[in-house]
PDB file of N, CA, C and O in Angstrom, chain B, residues numbered from 101:
ATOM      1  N   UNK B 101       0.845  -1.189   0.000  1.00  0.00           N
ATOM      2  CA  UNK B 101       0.000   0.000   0.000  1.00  0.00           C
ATOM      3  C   UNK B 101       0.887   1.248   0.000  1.00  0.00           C
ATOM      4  O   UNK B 101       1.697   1.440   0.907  1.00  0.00           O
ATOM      5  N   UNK B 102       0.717   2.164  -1.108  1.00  0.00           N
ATOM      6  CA  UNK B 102       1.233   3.161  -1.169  1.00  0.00           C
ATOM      7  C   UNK B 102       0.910   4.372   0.015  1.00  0.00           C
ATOM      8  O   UNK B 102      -0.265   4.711   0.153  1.00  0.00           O
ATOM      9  N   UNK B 103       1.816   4.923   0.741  1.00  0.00           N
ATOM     10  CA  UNK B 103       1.342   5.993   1.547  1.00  0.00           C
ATOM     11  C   UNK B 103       0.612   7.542   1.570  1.00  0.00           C
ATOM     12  O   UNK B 103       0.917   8.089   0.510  1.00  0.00           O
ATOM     13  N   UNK B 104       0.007   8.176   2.160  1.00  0.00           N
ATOM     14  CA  UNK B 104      -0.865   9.287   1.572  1.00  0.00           C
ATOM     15  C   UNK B 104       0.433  10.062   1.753  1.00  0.00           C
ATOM     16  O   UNK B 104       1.554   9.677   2.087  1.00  0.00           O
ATOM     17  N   UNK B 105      -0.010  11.188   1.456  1.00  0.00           N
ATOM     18  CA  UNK B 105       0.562  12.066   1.214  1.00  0.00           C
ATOM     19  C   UNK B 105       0.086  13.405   1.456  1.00  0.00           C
ATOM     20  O   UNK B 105      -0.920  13.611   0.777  1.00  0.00           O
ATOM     21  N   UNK B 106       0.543  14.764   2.424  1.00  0.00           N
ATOM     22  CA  UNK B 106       0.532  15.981   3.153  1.00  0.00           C
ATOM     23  C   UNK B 106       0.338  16.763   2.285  1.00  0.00           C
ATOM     24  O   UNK B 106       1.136  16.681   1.351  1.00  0.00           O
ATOM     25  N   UNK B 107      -0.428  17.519   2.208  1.00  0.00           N
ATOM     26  CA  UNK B 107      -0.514  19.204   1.487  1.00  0.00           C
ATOM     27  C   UNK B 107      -0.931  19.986   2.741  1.00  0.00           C
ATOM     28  O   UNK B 107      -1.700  19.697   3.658  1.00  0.00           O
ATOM     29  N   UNK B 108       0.054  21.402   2.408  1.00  0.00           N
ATOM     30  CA  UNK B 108      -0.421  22.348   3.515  1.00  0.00           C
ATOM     31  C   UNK B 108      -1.107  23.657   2.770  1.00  0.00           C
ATOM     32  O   UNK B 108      -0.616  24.012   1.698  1.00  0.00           O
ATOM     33  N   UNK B 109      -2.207  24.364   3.305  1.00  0.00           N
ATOM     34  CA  UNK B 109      -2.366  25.822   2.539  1.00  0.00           C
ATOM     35  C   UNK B 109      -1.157  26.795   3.780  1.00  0.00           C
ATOM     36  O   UNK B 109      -0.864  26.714   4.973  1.00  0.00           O
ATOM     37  N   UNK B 110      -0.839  27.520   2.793  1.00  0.00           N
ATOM     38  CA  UNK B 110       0.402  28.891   3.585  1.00  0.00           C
ATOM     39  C   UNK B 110      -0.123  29.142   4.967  1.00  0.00           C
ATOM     40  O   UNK B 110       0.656  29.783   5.673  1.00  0.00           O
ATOM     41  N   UNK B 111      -1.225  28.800   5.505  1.00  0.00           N
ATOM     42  CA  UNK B 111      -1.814  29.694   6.570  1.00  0.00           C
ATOM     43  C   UNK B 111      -0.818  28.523   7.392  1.00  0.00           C
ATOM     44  O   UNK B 111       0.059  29.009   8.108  1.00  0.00           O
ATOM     45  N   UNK B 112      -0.912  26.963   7.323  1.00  0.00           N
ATOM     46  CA  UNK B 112      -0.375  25.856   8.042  1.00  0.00           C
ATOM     47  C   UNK B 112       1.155  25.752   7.974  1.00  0.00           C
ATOM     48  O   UNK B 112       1.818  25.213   8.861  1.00  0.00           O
ATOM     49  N   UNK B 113       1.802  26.439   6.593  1.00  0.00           N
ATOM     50  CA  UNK B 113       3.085  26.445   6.788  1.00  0.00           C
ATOM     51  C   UNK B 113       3.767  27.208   7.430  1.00  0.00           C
ATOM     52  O   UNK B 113       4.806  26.889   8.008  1.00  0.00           O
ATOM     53  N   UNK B 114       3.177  28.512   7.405  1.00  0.00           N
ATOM     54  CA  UNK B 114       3.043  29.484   8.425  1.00  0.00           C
ATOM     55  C   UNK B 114       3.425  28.831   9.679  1.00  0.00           C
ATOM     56  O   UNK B 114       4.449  28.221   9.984  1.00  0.00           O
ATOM     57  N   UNK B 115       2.189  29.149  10.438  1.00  0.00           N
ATOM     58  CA  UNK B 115       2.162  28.146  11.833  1.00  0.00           C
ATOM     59  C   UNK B 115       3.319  26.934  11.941  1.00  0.00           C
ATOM     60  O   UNK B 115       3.689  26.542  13.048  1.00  0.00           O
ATOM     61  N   UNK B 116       3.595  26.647  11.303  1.00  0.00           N
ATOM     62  CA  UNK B 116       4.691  25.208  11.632  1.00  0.00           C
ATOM     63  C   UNK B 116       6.082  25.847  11.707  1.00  0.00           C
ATOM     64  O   UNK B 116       6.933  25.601  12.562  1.00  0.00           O
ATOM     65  N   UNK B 117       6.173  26.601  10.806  1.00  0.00           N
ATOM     66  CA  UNK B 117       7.401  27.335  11.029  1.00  0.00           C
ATOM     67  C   UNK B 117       7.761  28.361  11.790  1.00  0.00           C
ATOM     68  O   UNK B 117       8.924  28.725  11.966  1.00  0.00           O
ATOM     69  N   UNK B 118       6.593  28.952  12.354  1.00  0.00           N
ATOM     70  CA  UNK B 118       6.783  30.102  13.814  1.00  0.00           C
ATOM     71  C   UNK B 118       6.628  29.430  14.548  1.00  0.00           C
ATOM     72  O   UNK B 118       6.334  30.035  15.579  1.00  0.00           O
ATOM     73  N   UNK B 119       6.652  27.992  14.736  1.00  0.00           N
ATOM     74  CA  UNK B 119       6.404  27.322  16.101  1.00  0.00           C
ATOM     75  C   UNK B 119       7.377  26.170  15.669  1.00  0.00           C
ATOM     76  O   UNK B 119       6.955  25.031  15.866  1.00  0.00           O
ATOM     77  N   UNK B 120       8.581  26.301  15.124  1.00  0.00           N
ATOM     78  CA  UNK B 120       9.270  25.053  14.963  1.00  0.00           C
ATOM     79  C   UNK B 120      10.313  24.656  16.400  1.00  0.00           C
ATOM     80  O   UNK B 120      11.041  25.494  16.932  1.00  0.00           O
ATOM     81  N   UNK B 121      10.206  23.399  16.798  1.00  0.00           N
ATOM     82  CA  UNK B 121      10.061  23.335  17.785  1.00  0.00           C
ATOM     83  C   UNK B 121       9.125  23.285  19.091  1.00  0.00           C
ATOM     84  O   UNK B 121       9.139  22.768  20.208  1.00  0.00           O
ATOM     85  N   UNK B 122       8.621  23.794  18.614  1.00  0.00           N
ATOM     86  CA  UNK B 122       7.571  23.758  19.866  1.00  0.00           C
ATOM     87  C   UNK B 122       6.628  23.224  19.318  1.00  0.00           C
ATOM     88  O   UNK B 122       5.770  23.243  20.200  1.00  0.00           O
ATOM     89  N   UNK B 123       6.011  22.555  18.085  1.00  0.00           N
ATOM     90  CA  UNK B 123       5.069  21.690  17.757  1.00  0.00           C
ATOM     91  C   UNK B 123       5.846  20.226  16.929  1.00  0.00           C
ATOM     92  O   UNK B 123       5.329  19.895  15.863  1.00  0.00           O
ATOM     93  N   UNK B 124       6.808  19.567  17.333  1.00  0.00           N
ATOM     94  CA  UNK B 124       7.421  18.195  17.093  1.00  0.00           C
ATOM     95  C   UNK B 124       6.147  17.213  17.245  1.00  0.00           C
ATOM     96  O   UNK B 124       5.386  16.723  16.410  1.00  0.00           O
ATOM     97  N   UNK B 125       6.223  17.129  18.624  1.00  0.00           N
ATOM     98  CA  UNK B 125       4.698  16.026  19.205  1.00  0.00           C
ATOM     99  C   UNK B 125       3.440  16.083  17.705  1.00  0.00           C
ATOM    100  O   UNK B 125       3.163  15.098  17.021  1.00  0.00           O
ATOM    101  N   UNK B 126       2.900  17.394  17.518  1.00  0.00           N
ATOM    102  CA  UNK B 126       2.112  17.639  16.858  1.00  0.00           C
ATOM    103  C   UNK B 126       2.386  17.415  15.127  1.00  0.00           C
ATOM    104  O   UNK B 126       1.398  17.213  14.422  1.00  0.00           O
ATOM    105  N   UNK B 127       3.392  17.449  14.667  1.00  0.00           N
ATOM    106  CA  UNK B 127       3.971  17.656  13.516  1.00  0.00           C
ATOM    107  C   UNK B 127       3.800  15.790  13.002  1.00  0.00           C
ATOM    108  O   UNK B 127       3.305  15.248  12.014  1.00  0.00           O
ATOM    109  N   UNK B 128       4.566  15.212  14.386  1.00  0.00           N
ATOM    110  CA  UNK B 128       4.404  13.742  14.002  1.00  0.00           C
ATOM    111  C   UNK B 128       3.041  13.106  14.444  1.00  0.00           C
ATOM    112  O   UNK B 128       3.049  11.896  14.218  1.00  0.00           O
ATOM    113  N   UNK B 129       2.058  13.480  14.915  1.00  0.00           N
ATOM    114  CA  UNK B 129       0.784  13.248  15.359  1.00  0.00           C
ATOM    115  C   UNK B 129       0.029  13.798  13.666  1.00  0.00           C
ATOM    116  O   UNK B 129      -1.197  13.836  13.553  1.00  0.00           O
ATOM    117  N   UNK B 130       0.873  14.148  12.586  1.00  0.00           N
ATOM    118  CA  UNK B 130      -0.379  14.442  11.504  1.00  0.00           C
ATOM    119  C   UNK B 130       0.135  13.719  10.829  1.00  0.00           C
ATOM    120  O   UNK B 130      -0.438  13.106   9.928  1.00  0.00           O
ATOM    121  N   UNK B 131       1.794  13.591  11.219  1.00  0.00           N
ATOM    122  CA  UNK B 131       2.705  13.337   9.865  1.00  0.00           C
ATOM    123  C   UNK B 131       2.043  11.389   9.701  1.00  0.00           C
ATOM    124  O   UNK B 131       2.204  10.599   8.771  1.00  0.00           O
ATOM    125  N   UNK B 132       1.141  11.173  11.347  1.00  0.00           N
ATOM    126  CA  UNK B 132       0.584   9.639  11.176  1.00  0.00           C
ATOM    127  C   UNK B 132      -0.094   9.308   9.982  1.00  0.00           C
ATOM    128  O   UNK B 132       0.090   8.295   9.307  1.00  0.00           O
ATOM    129  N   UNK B 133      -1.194  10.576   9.682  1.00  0.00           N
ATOM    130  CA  UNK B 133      -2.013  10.425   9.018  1.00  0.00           C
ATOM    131  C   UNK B 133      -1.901   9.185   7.601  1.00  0.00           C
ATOM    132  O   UNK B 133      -2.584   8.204   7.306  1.00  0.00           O
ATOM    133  N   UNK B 134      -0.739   9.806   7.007  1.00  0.00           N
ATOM    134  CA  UNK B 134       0.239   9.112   5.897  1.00  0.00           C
ATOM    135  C   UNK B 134      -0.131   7.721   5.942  1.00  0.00           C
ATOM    136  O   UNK B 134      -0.508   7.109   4.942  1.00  0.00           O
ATOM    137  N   UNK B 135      -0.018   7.172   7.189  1.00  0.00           N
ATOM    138  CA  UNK B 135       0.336   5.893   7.469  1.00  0.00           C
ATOM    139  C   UNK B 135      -1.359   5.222   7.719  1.00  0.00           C
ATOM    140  O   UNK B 135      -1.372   4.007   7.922  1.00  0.00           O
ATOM    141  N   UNK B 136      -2.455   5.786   7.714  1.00  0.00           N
ATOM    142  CA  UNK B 136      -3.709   5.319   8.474  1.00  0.00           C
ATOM    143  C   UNK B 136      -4.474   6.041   7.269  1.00  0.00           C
ATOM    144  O   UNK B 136      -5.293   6.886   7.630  1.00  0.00           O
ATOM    145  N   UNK B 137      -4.323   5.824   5.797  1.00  0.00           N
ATOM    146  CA  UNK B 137      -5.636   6.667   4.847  1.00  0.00           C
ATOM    147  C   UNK B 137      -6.509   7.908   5.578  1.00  0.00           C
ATOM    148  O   UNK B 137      -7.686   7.873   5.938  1.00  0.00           O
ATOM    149  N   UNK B 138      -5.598   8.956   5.673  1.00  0.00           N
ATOM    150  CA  UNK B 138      -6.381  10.022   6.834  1.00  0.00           C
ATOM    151  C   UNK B 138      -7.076   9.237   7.539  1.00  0.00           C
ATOM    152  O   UNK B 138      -8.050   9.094   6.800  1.00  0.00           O
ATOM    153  N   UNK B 139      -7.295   8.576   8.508  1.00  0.00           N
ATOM    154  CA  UNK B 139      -7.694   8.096   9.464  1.00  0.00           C
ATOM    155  C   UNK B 139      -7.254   8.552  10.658  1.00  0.00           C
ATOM    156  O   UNK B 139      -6.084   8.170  10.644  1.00  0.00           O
ATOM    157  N   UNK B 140      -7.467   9.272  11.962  1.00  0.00           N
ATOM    158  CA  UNK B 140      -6.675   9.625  13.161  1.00  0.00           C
ATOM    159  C   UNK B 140      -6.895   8.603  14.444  1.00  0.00           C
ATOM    160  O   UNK B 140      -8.018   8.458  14.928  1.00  0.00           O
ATOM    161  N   UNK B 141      -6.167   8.166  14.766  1.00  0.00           N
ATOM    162  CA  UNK B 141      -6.833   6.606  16.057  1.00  0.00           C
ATOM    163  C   UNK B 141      -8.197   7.193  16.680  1.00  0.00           C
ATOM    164  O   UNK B 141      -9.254   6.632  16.973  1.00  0.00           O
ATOM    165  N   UNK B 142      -7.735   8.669  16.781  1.00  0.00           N
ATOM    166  CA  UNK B 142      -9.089   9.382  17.811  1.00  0.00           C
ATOM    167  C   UNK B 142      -9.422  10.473  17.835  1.00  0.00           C
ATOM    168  O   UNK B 142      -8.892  11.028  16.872  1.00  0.00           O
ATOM    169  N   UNK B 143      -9.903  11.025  18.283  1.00  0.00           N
ATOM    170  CA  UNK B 143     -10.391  12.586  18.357  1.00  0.00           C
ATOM    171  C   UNK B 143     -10.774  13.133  17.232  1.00  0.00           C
ATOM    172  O   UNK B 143     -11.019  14.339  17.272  1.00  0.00           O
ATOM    173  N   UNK B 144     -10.902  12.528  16.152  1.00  0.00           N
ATOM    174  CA  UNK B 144     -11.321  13.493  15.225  1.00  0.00           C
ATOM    175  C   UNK B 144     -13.321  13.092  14.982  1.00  0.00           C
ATOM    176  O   UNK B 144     -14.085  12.142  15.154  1.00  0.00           O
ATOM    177  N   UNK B 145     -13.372  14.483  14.510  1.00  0.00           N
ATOM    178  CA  UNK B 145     -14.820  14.220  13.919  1.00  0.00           C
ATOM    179  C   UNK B 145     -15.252  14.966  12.063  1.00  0.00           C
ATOM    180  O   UNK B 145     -14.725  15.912  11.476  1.00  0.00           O
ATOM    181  N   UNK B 146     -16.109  14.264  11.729  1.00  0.00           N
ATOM    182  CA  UNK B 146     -16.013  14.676  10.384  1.00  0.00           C
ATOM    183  C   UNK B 146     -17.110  15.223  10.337  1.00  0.00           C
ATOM    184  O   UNK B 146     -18.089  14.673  10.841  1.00  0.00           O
ATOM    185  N   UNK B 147     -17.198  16.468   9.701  1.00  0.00           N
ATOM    186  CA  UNK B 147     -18.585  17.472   9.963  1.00  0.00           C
ATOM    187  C   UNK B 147     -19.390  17.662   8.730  1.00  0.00           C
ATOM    188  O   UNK B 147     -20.554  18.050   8.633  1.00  0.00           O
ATOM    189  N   UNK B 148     -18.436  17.269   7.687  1.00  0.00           N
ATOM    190  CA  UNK B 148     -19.224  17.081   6.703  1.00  0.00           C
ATOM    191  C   UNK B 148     -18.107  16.364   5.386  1.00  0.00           C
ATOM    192  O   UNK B 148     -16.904  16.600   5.281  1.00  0.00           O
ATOM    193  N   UNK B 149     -18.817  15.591   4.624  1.00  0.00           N
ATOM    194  CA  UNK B 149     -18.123  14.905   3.971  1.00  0.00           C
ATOM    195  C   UNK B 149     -16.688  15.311   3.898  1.00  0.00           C
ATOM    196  O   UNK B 149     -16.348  16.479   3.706  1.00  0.00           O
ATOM    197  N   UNK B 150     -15.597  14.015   4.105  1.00  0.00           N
ATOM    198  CA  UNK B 150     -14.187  14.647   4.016  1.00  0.00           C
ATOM    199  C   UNK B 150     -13.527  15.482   4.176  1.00  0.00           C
ATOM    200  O   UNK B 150     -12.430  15.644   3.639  1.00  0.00           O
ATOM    201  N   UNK B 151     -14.340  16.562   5.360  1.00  0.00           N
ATOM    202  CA  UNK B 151     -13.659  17.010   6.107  1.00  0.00           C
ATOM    203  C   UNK B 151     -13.940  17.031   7.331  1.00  0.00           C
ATOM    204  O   UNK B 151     -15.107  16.914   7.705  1.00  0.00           O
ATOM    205  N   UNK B 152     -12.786  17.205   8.293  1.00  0.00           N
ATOM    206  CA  UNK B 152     -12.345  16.726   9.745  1.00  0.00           C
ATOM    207  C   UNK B 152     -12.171  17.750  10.801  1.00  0.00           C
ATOM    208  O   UNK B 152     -12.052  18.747  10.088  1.00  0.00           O
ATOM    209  N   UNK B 153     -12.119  17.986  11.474  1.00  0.00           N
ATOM    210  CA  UNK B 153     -12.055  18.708  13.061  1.00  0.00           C
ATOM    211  C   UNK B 153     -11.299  17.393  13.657  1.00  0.00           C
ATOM    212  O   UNK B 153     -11.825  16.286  13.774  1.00  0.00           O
ATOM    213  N   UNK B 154      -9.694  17.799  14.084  1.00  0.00           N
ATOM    214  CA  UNK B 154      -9.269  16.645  14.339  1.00  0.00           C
ATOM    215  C   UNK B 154      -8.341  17.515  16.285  1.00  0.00           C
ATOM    216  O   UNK B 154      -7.646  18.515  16.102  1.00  0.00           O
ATOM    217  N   UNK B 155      -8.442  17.150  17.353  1.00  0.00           N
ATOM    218  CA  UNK B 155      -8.337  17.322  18.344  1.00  0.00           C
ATOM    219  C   UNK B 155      -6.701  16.507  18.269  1.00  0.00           C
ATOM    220  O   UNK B 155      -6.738  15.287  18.106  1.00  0.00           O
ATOM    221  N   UNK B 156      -5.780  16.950  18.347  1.00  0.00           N
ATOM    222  CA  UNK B 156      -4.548  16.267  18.684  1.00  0.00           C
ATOM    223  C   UNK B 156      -3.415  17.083  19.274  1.00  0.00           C
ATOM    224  O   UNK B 156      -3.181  18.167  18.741  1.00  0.00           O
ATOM    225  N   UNK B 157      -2.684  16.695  20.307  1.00  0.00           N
ATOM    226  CA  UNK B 157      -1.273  17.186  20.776  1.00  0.00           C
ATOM    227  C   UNK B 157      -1.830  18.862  21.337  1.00  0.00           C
ATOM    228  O   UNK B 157      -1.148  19.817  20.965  1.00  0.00           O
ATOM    229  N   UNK B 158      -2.768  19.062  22.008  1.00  0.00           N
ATOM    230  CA  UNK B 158      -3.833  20.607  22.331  1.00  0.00           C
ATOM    231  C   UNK B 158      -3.863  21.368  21.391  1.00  0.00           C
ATOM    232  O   UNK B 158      -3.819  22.556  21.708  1.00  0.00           O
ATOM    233  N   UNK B 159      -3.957  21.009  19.711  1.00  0.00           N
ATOM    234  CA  UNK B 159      -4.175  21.704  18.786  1.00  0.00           C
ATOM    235  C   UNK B 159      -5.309  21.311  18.279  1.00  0.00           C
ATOM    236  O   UNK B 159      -5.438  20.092  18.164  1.00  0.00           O
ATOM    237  N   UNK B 160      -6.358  22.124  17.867  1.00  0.00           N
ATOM    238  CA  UNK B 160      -7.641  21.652  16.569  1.00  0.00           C
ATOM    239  C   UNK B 160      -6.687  21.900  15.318  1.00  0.00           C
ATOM    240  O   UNK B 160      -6.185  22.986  15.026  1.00  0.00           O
ATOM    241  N   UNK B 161      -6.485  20.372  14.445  1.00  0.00           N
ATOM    242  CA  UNK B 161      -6.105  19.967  12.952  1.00  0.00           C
ATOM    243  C   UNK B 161      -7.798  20.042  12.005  1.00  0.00           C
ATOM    244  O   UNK B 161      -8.724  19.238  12.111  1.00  0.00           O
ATOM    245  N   UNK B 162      -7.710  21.648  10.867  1.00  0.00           N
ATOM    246  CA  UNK B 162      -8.990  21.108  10.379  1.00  0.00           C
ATOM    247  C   UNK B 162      -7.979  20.439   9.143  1.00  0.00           C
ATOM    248  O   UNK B 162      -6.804  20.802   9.082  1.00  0.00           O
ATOM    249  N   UNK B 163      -8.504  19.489   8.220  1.00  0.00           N
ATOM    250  CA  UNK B 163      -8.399  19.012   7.339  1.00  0.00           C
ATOM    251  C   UNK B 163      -8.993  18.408   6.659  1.00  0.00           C
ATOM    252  O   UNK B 163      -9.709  17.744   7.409  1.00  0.00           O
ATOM    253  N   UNK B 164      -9.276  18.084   5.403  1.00  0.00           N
ATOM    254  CA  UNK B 164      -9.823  17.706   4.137  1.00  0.00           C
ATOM    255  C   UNK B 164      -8.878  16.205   3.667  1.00  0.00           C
ATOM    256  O   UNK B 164      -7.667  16.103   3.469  1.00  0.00           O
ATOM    257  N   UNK B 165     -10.030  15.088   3.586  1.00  0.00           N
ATOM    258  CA  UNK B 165      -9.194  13.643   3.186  1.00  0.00           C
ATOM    259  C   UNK B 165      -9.502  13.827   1.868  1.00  0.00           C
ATOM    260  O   UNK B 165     -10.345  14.692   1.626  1.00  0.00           O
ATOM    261  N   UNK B 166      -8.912  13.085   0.752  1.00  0.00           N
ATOM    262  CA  UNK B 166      -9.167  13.231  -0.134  1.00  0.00           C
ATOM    263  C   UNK B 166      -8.860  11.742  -0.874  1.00  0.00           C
ATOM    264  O   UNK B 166      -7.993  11.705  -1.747  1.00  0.00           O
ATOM    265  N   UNK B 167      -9.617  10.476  -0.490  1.00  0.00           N
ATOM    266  CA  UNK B 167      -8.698   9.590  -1.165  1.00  0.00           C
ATOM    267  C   UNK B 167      -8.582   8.993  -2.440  1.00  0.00           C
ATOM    268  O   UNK B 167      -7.941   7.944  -2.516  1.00  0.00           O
ATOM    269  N   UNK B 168      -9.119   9.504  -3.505  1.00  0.00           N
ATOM    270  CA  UNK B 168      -8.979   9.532  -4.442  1.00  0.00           C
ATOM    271  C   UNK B 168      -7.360   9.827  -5.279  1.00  0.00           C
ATOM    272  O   UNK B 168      -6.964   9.352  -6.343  1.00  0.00           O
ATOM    273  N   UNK B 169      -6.702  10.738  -4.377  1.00  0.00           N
ATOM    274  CA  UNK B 169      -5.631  11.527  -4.798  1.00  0.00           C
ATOM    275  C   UNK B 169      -4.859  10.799  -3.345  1.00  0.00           C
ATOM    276  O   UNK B 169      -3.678  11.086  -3.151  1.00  0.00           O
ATOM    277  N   UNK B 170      -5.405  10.084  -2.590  1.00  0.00           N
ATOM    278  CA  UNK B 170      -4.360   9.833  -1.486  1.00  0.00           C
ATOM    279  C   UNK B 170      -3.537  10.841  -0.988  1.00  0.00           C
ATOM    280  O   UNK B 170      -2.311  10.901  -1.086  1.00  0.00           O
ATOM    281  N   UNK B 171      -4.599  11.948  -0.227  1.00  0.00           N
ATOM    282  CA  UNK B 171      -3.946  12.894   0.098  1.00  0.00           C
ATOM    283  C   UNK B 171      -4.180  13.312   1.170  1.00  0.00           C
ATOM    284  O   UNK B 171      -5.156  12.681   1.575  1.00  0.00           O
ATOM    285  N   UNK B 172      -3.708  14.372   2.268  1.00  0.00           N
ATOM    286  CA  UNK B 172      -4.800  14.593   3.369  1.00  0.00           C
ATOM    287  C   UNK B 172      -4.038  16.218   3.117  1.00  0.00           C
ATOM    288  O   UNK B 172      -2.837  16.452   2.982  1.00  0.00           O
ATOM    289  N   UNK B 173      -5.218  17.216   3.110  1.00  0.00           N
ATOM    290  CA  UNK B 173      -4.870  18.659   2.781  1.00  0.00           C
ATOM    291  C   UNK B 173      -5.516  19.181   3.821  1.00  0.00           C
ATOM    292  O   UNK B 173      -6.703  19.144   4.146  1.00  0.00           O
ATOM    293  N   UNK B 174      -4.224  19.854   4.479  1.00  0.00           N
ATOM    294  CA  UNK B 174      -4.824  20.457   5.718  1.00  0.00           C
ATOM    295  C   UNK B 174      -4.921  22.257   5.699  1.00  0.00           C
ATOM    296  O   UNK B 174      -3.956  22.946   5.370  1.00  0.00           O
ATOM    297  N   UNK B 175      -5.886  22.670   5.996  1.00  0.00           N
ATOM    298  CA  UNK B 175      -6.382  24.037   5.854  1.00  0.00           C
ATOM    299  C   UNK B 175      -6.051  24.967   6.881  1.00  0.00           C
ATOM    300  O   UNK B 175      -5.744  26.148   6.716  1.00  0.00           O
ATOM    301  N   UNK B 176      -6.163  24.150   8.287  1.00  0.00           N
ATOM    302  CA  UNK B 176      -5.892  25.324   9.560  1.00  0.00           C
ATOM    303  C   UNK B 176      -5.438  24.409  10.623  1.00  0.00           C
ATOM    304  O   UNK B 176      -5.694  23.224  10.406  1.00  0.00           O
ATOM    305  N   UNK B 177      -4.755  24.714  11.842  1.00  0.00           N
ATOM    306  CA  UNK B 177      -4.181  24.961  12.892  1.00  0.00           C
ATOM    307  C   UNK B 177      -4.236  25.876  13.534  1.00  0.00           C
ATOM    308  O   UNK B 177      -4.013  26.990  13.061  1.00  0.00           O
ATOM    309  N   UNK B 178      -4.628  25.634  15.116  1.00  0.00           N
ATOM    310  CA  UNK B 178      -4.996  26.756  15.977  1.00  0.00           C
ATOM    311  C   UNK B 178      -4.667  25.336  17.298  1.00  0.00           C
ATOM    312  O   UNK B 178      -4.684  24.111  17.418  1.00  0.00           O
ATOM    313  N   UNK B 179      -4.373  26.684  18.099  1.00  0.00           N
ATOM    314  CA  UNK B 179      -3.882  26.005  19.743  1.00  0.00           C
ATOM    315  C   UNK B 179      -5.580  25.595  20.396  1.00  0.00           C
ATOM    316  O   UNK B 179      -6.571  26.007  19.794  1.00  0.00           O
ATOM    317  N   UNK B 180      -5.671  24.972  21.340  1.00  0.00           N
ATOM    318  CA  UNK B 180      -7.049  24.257  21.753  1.00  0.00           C
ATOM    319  C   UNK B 180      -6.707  25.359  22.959  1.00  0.00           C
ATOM    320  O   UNK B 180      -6.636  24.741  24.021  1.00  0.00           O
ATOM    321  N   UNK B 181      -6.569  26.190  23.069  1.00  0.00           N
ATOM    322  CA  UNK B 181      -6.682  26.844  24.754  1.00  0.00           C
ATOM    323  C   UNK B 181      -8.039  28.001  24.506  1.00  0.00           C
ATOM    324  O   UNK B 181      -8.449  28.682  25.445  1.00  0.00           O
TER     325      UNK B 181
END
């Protein structure tokens, strides 16, 4: 089985890179995704077709599965506080 594969929009590359370092835990908590057909073990909920509200590492992950393209495209990041 071939693995999915990450797309970020600028708003997420953003965020990863003003917080490098300080989001590792979180970085490899999406980088799972790859490995599970966007699937997350837990916390996530899907609000409307193929896309997700995903609760991980005290961040809300929104993202979009896409498996057609075997992809998981993530739109936003924000701290859960």
């Amino acid at each position: 089985m071939q693995p999915w594969t990450i797309e970020s929009t600028p708003e997420v590359d953003a965020f990863l890179v003003d917080n490098a370092g300080l989001v590792d835990d979180l970085v490899a908590s999406i980088e799972s995704l790859t490995t599970t057909e966007g699937f997350p073990d837990i916390g996530a909920m899907e609000v409307e077709p193929t896309l997700f509200y995903w609760l991980t590492e005290d961040h809300i992950v929104v993202y979009r599965r896409l498996p057609a393209a075997k992809t998981v495209r993530l739109i936003s990041i924000k701290p859960d506080s």
